[in-house]
Backbone as JSON Lines, residues from 0, in Angstrom:
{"i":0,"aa":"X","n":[114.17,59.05,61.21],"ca":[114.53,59.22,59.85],"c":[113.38,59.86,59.07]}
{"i":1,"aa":"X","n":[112.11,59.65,59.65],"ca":[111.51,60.25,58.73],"c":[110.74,61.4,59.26]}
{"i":2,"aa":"X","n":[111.39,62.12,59.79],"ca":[110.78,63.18,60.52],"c":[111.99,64.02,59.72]}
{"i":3,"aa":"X","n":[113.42,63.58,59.74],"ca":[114.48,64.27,58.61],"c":[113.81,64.39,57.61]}
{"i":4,"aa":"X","n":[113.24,63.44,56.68],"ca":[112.94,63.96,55.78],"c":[111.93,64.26,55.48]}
{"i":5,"aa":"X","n":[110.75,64.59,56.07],"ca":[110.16,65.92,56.33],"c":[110.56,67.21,56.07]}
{"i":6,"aa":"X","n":[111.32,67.35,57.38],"ca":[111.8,68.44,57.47],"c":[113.18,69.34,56.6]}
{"i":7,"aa":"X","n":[113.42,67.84,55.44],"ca":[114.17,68.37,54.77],"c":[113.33,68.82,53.68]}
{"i":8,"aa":"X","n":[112.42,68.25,53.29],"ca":[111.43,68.58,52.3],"c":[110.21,69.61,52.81]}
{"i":9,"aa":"X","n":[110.14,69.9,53.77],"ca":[109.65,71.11,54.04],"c":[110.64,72.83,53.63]}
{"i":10,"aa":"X","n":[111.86,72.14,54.14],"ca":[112.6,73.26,53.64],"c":[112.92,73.7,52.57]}
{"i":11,"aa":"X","n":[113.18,72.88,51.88],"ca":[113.26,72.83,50.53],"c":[111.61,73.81,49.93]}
{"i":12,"aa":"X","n":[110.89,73.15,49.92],"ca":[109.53,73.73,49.82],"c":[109.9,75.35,50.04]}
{"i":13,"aa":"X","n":[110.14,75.57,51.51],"ca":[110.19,77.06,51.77],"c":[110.92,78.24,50.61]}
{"i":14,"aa":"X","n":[112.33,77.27,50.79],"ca":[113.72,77.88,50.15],"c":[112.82,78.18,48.28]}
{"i":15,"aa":"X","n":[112.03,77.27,47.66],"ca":[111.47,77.4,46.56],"c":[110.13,78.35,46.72]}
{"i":16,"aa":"X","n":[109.53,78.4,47.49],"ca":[108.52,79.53,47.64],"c":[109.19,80.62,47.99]}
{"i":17,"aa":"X","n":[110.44,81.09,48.67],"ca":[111.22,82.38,48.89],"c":[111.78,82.48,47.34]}
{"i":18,"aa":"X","n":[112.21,81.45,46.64],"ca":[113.08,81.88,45.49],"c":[111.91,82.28,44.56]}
{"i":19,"aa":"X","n":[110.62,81.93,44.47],"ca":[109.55,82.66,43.79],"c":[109.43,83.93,43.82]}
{"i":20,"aa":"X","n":[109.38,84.09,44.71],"ca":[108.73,85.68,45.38],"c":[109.83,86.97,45.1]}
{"i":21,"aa":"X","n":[111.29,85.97,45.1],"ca":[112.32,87.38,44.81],"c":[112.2,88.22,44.09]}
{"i":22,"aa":"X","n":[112.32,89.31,44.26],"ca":[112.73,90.7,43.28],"c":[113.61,90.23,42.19]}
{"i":23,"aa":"X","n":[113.49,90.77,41.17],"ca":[114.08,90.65,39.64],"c":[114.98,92.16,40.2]}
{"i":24,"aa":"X","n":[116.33,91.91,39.48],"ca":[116.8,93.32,39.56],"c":[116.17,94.48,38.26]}
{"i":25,"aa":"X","n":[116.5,95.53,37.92],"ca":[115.73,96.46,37.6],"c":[115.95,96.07,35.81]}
{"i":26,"aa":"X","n":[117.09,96.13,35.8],"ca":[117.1,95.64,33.8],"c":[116.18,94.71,33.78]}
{"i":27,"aa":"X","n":[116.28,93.63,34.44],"ca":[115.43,92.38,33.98],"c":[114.02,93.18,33.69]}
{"i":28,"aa":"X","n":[113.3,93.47,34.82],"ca":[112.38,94.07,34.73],"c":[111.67,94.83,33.68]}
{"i":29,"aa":"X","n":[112.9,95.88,33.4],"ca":[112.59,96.64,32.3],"c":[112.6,95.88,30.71]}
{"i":30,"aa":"X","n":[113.58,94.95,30.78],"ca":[113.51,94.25,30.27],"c":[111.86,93.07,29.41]}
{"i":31,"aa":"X","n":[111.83,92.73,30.72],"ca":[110.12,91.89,31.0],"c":[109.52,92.89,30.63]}
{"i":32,"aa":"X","n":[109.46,93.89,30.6],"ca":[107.95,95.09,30.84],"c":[108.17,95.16,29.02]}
{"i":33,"aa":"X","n":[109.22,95.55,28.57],"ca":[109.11,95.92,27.15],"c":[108.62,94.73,26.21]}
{"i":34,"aa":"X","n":[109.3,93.88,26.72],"ca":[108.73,92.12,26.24],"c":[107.63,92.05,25.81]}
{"i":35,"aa":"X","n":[107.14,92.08,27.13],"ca":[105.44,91.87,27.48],"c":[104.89,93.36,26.48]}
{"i":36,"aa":"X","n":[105.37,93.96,26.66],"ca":[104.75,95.71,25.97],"c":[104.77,95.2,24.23]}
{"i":37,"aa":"X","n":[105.76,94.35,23.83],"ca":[106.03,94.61,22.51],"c":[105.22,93.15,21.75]}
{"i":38,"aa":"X","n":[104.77,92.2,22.69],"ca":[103.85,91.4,22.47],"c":[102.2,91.5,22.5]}
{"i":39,"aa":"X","n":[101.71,92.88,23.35],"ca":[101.19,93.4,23.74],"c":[101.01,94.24,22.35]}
{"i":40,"aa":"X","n":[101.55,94.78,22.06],"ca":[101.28,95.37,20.79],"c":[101.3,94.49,19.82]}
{"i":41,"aa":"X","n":[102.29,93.7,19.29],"ca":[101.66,92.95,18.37],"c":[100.62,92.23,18.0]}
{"i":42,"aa":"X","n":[100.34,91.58,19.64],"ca":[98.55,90.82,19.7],"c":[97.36,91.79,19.27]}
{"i":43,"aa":"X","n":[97.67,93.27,19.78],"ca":[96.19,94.11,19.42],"c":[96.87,94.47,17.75]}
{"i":44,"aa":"X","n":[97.39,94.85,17.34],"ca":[97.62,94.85,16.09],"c":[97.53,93.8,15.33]}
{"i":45,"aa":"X","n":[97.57,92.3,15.4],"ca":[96.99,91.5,15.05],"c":[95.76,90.84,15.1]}
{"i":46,"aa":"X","n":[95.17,91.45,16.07],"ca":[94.07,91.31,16.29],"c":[93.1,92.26,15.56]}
{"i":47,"aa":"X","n":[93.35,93.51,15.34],"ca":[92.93,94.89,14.51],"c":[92.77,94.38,13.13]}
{"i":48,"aa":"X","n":[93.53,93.42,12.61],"ca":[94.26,92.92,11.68],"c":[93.13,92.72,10.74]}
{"i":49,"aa":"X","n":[93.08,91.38,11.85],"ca":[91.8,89.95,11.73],"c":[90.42,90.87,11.57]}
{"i":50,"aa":"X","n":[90.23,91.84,12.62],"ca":[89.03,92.69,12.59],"c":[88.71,93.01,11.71]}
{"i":51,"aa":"X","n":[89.39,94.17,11.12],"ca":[89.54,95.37,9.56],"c":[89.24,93.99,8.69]}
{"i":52,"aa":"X","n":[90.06,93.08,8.08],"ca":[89.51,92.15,7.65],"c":[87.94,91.85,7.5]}
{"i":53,"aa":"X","n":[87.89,91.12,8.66],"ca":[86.49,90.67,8.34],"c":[85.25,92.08,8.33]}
{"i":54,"aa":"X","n":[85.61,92.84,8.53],"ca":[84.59,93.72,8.41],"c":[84.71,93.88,7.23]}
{"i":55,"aa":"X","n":[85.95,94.15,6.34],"ca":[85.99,94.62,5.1],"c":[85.25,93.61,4.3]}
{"i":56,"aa":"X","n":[85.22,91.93,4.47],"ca":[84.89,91.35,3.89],"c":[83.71,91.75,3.82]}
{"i":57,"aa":"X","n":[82.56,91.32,5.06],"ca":[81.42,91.57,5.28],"c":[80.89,92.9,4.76]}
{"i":58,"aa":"X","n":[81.48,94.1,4.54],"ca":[81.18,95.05,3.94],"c":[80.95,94.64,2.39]}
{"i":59,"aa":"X","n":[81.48,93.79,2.27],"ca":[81.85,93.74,0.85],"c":[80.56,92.7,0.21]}
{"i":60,"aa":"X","n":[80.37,92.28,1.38],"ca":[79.23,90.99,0.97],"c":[78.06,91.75,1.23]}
{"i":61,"aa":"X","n":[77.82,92.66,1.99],"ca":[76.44,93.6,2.26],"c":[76.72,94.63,0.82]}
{"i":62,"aa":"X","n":[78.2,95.44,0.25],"ca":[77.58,95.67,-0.26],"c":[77.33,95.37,-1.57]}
{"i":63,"aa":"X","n":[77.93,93.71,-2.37],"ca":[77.24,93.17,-2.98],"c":[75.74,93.04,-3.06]}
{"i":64,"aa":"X","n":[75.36,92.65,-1.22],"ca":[73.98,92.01,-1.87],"c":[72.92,93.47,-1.86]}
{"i":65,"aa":"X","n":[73.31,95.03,-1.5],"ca":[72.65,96.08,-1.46],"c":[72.91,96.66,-3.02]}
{"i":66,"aa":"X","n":[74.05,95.87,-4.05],"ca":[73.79,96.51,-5.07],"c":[73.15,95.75,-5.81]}
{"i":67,"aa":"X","n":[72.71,94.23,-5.76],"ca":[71.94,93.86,-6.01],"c":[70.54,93.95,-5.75]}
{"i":68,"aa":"X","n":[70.06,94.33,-4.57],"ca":[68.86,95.42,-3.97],"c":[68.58,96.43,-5.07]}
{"i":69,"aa":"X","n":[70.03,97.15,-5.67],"ca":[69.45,98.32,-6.1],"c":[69.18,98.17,-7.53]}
{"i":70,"aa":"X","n":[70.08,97.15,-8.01],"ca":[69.48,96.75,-9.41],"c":[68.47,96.05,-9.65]}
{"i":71,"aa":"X","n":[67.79,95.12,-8.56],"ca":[66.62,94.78,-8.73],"c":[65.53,95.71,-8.88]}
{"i":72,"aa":"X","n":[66.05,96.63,-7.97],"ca":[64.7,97.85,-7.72],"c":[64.69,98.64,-8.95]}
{"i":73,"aa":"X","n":[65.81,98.84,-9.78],"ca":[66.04,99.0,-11.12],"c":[65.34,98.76,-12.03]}
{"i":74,"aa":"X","n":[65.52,97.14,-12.0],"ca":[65.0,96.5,-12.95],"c":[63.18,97.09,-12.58]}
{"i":75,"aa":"X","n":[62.97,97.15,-11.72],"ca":[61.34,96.64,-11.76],"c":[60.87,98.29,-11.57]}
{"i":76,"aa":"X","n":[61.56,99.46,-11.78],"ca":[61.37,100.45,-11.79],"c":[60.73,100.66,-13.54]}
{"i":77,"aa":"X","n":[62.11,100.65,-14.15],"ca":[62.25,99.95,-15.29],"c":[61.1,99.76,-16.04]}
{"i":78,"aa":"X","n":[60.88,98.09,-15.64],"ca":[59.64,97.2,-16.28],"c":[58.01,98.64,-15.91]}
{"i":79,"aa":"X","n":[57.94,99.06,-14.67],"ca":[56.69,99.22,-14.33],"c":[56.66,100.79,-15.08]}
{"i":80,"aa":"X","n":[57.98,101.58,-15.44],"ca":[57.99,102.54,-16.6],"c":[57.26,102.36,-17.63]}
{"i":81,"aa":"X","n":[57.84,101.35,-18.13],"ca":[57.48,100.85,-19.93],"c":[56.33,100.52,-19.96]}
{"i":82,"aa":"X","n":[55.89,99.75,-18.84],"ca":[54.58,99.35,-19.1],"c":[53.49,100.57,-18.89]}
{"i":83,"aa":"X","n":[53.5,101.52,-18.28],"ca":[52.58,102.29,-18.05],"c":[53.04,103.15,-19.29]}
{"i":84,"aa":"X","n":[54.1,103.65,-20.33],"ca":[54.22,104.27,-21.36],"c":[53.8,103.51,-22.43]}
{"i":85,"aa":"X","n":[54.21,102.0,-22.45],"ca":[53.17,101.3,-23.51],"c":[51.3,101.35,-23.34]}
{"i":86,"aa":"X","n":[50.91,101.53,-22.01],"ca":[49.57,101.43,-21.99],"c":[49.27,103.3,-22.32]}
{"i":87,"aa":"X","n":[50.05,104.02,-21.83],"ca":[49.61,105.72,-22.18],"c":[49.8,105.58,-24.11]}
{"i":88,"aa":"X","n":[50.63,104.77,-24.45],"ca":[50.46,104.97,-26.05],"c":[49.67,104.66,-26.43]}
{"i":89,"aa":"X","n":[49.2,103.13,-26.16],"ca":[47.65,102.26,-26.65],"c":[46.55,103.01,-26.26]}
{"i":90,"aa":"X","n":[45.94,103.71,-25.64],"ca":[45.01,104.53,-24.99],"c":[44.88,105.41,-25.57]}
{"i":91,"aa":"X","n":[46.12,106.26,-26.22],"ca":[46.04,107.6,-26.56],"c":[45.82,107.27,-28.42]}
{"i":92,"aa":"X","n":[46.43,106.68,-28.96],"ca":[45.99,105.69,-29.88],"c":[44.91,105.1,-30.52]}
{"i":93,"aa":"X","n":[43.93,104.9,-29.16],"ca":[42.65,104.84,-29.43],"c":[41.7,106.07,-29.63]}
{"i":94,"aa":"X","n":[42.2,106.87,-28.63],"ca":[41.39,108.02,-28.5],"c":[41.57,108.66,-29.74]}
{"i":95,"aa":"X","n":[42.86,108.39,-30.69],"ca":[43.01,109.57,-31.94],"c":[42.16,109.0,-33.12]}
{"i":96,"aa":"X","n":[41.56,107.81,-32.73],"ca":[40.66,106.74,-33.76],"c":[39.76,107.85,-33.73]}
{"i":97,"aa":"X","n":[39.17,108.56,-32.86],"ca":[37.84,109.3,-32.98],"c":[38.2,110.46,-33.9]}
{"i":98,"aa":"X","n":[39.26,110.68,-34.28],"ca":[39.32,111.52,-35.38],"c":[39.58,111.38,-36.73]}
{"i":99,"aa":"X","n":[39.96,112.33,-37.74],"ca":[39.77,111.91,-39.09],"c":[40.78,112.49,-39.64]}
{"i":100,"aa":"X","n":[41.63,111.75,-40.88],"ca":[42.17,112.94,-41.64],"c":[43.53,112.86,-41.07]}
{"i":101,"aa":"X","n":[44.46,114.35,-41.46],"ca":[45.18,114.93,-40.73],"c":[45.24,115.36,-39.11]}
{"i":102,"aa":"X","n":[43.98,115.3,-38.91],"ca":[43.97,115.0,-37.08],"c":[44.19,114.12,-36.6]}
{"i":103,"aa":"X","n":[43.79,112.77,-37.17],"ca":[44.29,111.72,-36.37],"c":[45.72,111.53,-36.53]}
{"i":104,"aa":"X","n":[46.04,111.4,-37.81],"ca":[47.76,111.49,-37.88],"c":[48.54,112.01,-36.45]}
{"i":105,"aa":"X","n":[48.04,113.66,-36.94],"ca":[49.27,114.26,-36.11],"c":[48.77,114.03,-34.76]}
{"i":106,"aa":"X","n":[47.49,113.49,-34.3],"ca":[47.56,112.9,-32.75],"c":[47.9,111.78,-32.63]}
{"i":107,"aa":"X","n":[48.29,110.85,-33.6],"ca":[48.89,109.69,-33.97],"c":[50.54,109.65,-33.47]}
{"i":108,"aa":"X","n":[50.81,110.75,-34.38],"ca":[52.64,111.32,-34.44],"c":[52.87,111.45,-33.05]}
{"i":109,"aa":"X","n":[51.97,112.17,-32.08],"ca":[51.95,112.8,-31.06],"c":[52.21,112.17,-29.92]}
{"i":110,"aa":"X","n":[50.8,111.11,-30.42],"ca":[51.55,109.93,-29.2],"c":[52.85,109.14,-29.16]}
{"i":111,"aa":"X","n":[53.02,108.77,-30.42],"ca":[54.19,108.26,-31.1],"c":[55.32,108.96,-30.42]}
{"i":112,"aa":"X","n":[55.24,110.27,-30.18],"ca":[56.58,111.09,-29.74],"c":[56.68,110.48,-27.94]}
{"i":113,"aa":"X","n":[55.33,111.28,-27.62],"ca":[55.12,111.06,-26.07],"c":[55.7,110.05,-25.66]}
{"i":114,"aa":"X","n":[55.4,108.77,-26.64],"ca":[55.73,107.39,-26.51],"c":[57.42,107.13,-26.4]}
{"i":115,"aa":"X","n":[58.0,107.92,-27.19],"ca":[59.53,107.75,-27.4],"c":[60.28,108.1,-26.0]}
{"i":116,"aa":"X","n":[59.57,109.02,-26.08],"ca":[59.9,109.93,-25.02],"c":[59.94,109.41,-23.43]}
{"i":117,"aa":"X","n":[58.7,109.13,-23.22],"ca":[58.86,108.09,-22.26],"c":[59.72,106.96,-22.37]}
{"i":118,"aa":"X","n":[59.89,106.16,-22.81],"ca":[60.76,105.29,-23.25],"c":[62.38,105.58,-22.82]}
{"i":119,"aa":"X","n":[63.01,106.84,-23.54],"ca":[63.76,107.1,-23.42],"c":[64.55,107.45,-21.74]}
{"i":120,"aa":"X","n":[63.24,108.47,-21.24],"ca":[63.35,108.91,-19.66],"c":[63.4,107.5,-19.23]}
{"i":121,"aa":"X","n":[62.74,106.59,-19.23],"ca":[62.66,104.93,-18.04],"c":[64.27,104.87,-18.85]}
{"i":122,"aa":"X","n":[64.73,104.79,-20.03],"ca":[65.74,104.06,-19.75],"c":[66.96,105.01,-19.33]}
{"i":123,"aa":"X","n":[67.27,106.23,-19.46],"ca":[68.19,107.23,-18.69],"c":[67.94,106.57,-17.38]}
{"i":124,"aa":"X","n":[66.95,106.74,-16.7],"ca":[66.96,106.61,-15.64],"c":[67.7,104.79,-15.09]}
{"i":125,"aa":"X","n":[67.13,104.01,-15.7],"ca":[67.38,102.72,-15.51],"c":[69.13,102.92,-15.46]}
{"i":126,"aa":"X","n":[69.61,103.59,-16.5],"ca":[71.34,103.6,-16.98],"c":[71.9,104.08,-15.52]}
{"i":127,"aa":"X","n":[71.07,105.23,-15.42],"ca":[71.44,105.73,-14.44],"c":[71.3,105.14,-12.77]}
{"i":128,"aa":"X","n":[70.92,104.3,-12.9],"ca":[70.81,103.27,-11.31],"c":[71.4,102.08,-11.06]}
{"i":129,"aa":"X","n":[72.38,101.65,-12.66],"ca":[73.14,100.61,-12.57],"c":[73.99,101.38,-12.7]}
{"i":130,"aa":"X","n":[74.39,102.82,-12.65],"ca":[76.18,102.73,-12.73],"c":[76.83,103.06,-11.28]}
């Protein structure tokens, strides 16, 4: 008896490893292939998806923190302008002390202009690096 059922359960076994292995007829197949093809595309297209995404994000966070880079560099472009046009006014200012009169004035006025002037260029320029 138990050599029957063995050998019935061996067969069985077989008959299920032959029914594995069979050929699909050809629709099925074509069938399966487009399946698989049309899941196949949706995974890399969803996956492209997720990608484009996060890059876009990350683009977006680099280029937040690079326009913050550039307005800092702005700012301190800026500051180190003014300050070297406030020290060319005080200097030049002094130097017009050595004169008298209507000379010192109009080297007075002079610097006064130079002074504006500079002023004006740092801040064009500044306008011009935050927009």
């Amino acid at each position: 008896m138990k050599n029957i059922w063995l050998a019935l359960i061996g067969v069985t076994a077989l008959v299920g490893v032959a029914a594995c292995n069979k050929a699909e007829p050809p629709s099925e197949v074509r069938h399966d292939v487009a399946s698989a093809r049309r899941d196949a595309a949706e995974n890399v297209a969803d996956a492209q998806r997720k990608a484009d995404a996060k890059v876009a994000n990350e683009a977006k966070d680099v280029s937040g923190d690079m326009k913050d880079v550039r307005n800092a560099q702005a700012d301190g472009a800026y500051k180190v302008a003014m300050e070297k046009a406030d020290g060319e006014y005080k200097i030049t200012k002094e130097k017009c002390e050595a004169l008298s009169g209507d000379a010192q004035k109009a080297c007075k006025d002079q610097a006064e202009a130079r002074y504006d002037s500079a002023k004006a260029a740092a801040k064009a320029q500044y306008d011009r690096s935050h927009s």
